[in-house]
C-alpha positions in Angstrom: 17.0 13.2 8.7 14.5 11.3 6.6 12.4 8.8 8.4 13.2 5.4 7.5 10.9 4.0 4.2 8.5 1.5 5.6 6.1 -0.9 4.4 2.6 -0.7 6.6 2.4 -4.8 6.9 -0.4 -6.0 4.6 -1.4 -8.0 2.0 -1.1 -7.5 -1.5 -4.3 -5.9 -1.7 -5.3 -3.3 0.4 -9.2 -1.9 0.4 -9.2 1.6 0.5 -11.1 1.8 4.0 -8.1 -0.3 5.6 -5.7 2.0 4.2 -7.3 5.3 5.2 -7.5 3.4 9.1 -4.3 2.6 9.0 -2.7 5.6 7.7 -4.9 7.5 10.0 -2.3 5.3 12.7 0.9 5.3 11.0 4.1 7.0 12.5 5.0 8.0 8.6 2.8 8.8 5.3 2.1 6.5 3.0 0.6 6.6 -0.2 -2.5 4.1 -2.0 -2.3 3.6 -5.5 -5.7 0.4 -6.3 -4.8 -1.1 -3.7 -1.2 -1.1 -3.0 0.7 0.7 -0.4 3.8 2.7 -0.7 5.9 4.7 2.1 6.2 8.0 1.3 9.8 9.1 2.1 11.5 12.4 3.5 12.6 15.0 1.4 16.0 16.9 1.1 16.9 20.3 2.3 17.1 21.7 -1.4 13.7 19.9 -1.6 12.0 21.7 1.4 13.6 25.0 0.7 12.2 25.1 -2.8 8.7 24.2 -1.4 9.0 26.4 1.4 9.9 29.6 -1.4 7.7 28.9 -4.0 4.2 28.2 -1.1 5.6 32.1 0.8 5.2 33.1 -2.8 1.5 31.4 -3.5 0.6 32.7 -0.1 1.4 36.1 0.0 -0.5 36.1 -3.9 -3.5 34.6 -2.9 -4.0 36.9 0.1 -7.2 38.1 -0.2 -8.6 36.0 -2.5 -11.3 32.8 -2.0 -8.2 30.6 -3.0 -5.6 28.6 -0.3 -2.3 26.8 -0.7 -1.7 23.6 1.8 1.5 21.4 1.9 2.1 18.3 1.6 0.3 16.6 4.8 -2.9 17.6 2.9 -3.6 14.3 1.1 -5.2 14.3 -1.6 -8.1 11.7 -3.2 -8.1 10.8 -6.9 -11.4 9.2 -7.3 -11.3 8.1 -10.7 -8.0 6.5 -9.8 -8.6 5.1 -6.8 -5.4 6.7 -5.5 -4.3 8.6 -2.1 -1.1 10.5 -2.6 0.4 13.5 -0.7 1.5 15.9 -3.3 3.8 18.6 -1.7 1.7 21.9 -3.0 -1.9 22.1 -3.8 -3.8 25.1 -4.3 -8.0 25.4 -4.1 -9.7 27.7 -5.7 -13.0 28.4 -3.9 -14.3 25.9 -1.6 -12.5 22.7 -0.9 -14.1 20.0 -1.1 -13.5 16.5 0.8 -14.2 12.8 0.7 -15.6 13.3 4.4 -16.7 16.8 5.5 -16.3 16.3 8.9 -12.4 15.3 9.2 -11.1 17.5 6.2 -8.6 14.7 5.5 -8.9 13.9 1.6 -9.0 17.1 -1.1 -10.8 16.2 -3.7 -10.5 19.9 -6.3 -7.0 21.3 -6.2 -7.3 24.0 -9.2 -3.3 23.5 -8.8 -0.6 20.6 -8.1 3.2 21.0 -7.3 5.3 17.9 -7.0 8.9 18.2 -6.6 11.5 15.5 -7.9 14.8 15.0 -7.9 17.3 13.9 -10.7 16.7 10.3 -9.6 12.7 9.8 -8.7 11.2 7.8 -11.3 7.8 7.9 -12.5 6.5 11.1 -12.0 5.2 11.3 -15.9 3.0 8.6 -14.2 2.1 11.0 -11.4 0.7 13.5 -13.9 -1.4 11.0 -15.8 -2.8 9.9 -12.2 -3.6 13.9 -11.3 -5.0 14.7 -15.0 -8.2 12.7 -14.0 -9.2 15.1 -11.2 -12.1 17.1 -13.0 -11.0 20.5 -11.8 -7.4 20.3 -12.1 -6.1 23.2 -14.1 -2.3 23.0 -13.8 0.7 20.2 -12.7 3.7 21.4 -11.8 7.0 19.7 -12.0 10.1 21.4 -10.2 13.6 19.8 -9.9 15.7 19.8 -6.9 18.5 21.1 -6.5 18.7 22.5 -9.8 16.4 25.2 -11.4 14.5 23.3 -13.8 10.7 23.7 -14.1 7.8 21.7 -16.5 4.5 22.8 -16.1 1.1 21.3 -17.5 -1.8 23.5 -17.8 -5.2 22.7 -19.3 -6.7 24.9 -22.2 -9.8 26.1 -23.0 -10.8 22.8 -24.9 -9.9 20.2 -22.6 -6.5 19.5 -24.2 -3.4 19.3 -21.6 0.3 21.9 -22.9 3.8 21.7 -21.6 6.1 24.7 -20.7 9.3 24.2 -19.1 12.4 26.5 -18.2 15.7 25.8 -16.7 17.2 29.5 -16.4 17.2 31.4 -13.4 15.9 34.7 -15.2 13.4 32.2 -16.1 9.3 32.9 -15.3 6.6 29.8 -13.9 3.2 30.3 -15.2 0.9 29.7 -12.9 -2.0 30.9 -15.4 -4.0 28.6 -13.1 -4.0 31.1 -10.2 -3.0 34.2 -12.8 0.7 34.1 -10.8 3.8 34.6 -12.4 7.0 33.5 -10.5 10.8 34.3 -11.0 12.5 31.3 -11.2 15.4 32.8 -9.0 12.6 33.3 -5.8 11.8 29.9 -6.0 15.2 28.2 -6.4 16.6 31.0 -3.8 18.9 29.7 -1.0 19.2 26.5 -2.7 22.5 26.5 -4.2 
């Protein structure tokens, strides 16, 4: 059962220090966007399956490796932005780095971002134009819940930000950011 979506009790603006107290204190997540404060709100079962596949998948590909995958309690900080949101996959290459070293509580260098959505969340093309500014960002994944449908944004040699998407189950996701390629039918497994 999803918590209940909740407000924290503030006022219109909310300085980033307040919010990072608070949230530190809060029964549920909550996400800061310049100020303002949203509730973050459960996800489905098709949603937590999906997540559940495809980070097995990351993990047992990055074993090994200097890289990690974290869900979504790891929140991360968009500096340029000044935004703290809770994306539901991450993965960092090398080192992670944090706003504060010592409590390891905002990511600043995901090399990858997975955000799952359903046919009625709104606003996600948003949520990739807020991740884009993260310097070492390398790829934004999009994947729909419950049916297989997956967009993916990957940044080229030059800078410049491509789309991919699929929507077949013999489909393949790219994750050329971590050199990972994923049947579509592994990560959508169990879900239908």
């Amino acid at each position: 059962m999803s918590p209940p979506v909740r407000q924290i009790d503030s006022p219109k603006y909310v300085s980033p220090e307040d919010y990072l107290r608070r949230e530190r204190e809060a029964e549920y997540k909550h996400e800061y966007f310049n100020g303002e404060v949203r509730a973050v709100t459960g996800a489905s079962y098709a949603h937590n399956l999906i997540c559940a596949n495809l980070t097995a998948i990351i993990s047992r590909y990055l074993r090994g490796t200097t890289s990690n995958v974290v869900g979504s309690n790891q929140r991360l900080h968009v500096t340029e932005a000044n935004a703290f949101c809770y994306p539901d996959l991450a993965v960092i290459h090398g080192t992670p780095e944090f706003l504060d070293d010592q409590t390891q509580e905002n990511l600043l260098n995901p090399t990858l971002l997975v955000q799952i959505v359903t046919p009625t969340a709104e606003g996600w093309a948003g949520r990739f134009g807020l991740y884009r500014q993260l310097p070492g960002l390398q790829q934004f994944v999009l994947l729909h819940s419950p049916l297989p449908y997956a967009e993916w944004y990957w940044r080229d040699e030059q800078g410049r930000w491509l789309l991919t998407d699929t929507n077949a189950r013999p489909g393949v996701l790219d994750l050329c950011s971590i050199g990972c390629q994923v049947p579509l039918a592994e990560v959508y497994k169990t879900t239908d």
